[in-house]
N, C-alpha and C positions, 0 to 999 in steps of 0.2 A: 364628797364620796364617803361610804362607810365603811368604817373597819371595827368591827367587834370582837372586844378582846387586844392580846396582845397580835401583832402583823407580824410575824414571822417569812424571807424570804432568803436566798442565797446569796454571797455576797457578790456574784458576778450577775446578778440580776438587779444590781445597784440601782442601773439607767433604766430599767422596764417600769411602764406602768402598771401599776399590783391594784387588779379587779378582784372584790371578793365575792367568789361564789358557795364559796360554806363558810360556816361559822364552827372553830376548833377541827376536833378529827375525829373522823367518826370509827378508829379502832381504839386510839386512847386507852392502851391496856401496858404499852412495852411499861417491863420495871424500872427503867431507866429514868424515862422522859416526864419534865412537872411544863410540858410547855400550853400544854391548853387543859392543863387540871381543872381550870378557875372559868370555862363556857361550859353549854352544850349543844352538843352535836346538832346541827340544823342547816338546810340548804336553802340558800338567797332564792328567792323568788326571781323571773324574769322580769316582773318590774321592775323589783329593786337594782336589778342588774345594767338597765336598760335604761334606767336615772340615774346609775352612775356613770354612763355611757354617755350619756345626754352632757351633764357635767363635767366630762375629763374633757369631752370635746372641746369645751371653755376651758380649760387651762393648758391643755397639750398643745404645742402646733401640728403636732406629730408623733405617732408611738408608732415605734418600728419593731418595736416589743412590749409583749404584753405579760404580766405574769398572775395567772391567776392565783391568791388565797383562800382558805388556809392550808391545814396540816396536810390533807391529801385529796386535792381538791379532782384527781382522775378515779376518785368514787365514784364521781356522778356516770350515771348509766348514759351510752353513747351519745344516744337520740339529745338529752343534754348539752352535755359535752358540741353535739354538731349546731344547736340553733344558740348556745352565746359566742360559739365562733364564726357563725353567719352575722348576728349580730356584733361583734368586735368589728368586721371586716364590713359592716356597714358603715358604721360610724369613725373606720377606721381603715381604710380600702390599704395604707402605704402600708398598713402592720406585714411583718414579716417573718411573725415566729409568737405563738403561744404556748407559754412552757407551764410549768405546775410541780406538784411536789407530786409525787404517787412511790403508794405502793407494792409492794410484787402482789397481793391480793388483789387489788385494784387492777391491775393489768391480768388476771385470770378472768375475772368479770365480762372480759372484751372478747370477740371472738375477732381471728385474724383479719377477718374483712371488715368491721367495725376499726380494728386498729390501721388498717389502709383507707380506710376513709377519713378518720380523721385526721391521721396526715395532709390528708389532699387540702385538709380547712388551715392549713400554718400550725396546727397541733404538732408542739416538736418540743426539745430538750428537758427532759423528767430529771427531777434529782427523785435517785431511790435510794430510801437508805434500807442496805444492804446489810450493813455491820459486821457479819463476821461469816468465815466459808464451814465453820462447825456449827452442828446441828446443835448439838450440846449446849453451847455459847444462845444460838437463837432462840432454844425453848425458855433457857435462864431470861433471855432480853424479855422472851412472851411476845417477840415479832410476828409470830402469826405464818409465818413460811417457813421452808425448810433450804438446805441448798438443793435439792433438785429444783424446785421450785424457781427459787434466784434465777439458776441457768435456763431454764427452760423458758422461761418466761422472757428476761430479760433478750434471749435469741430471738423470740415471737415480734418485742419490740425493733431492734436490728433489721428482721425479715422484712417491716414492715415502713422501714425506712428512718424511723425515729429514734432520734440520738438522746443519747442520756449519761448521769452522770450516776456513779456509782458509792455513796458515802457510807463509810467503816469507819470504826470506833475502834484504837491502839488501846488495850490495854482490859477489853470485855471478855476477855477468859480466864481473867482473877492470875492471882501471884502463882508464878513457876509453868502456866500453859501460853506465853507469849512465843516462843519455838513452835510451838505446835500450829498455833493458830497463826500466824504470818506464812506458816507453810498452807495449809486449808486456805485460809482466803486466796491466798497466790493461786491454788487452783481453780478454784473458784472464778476469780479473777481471767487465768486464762483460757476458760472455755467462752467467756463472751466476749462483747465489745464496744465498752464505754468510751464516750470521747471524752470522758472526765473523771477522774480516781480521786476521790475528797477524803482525805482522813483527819479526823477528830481524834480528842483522845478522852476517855469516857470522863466524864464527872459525875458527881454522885452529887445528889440533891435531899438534904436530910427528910424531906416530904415526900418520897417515891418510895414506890416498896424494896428496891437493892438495899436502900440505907439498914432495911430491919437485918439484912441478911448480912450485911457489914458486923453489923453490934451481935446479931447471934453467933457470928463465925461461921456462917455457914458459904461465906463470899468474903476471900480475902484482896485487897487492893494487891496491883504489882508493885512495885518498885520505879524511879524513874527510870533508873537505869534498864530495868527490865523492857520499859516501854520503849525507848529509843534503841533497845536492839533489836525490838520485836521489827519496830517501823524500818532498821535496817536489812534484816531479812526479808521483809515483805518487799522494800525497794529492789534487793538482788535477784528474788524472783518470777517479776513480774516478765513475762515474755510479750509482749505488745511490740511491735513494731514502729509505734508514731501511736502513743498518748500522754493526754495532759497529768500532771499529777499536781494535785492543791493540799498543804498541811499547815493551813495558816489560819485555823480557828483558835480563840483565846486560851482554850483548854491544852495547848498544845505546847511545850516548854521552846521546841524550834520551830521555826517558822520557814518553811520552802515553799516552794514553786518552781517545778521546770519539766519536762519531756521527757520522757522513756523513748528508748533508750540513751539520748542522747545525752543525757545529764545525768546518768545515774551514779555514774565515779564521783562525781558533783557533789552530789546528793549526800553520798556518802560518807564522802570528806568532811562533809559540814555538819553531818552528826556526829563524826567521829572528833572532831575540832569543840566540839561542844561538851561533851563526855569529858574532855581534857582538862576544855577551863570551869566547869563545876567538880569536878573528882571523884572519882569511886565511889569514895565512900560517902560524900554529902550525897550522892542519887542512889545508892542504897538504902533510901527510904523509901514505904509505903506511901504514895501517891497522896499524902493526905490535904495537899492544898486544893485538892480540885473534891475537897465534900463540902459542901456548899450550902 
């Protein structure tokens, strides 16, 4: 099977088999991100797609999940998107879930009955990264959406039966707006409805264009401390009723996992327990082990 570049997928998509049907991303602009600096942008042919089908068949006995790469691979225009999951489901009738990275642009692209169709194909659980519920914050990232956007979009996916996960970055409104923006996402947050809350905490990549705006002052890092209170505000005002919440990427100084509401005192504790055994003052520093 081929994978061009580096394979990028989530970590609860560990068990899935990873079909690639693009190569990199074809918006490749946020200032953040160096993960597909080094391809470009190009979509797998059906052949190529359909040899690699040929051959998972021979190593799978079974995929019950499928997850297509790379960067956002719900670019591909419906029509698409509906014959390599006719295809999946030939060569793979037991599959039960075709997931992907996409994002909120990608999901404008689709008109509502295009996103109810390919539902019907096992087309289900998107990580979108979201990153942050201010506009400010997003035009800084160069995400390409706004939050109206986010919410409106992300409800269209909901409307249309497809679950997805929601991934924010602790810490992308720079030193002293972490208050701010745990309140914005949070609402953000509660006008739709993910069945998965993923938070990262930004890192900066000396090869990406945040880094210039580090060095020119024009984007100051938070603090650790800043970031773990940010991520505990965000946790108190999340109003969900029964969703997942994941903040166990490497970038991330704590590491949790558990339910809203039912774990949030939890949650809480165990930042608050954390904060204690580093100290004030050692997380009164500028974030600077995560520039990279």
């Amino acid at each position: 099977m081929r994978y061009e570049g580096t394979t990028y997928r989530p970590p609860v998509e560990c068990d899935s088999m990873l079909l690639q049907v693009t190569v990199g991303c074809s918006h490749n602009e946020c200032s953040f991100c160096n993960m597909y600096r080094d391809v470009k942008f190009r979509v797998s042919s059906m052949e190529e797609i359909e040899s690699d089908l040929q051959e998972a068949r021979g190593i799978y006995p079974k995929a019950e999940r499928v997850f297509l790469v790379n960067g956002d691979a719900f670019v591909l225009k419906a029509d698409a998107l509906k014959a390599i999951a006719e295809k999946i489901l030939e060569y793979f009738p037991e599959c039960r879930n075709i997931g992907m990275y996409a994002s909120i642009k990608n999901i404008r692209n689709k008109t509502d009955a295009e996103l109810a169709e390919l539902r019907k194909l096992k087309i289900n659980d998107f990580h979108v990264g979201v990153e942050s519920g201010m506009d400010s914050v997003l035009e800084h990232l160069k995400k390409g959406h706004t939050v109206k956007d986010a919410v409106h979009h992300l409800n269209r996916l909901t409307n249309a039966g497809i679950q997805y996960a929601t991934s924010l970055m602790l810490g992308a409104a720079g030193a002293g707006n972490g208050a701010k923006n745990a309140e914005k996402t949070a609402d953000l947050l509660n006008q739709v409805k993910p069945s998965l809350i993923w938070l990262g905490t930004m890192g900066v990549f000396k090869t990406v264009p945040l880094y210039q705006d580090i060095l020119s002052g024009s984007f100051n890092l938070p603090t650790e401390l800043e970031v773990l209170e940010e991520e505990k505000a965000l946790i108190k005002s999340i109003a969900h009723d029964d969703v997942l919440l994941q903040a166990n990427h490497p970038t991330n100084l704590v590491s949790m996992f558990g339910r809203l509401p039912r774990d949030r005192e939890k949650m809480i504790d165990h930042l608050n327990a954390a904060i204690a055994h580093y100290g004030e003052d050692a997380l009164s520093v500028p974030t600077s082990r995560l520039v990279m």
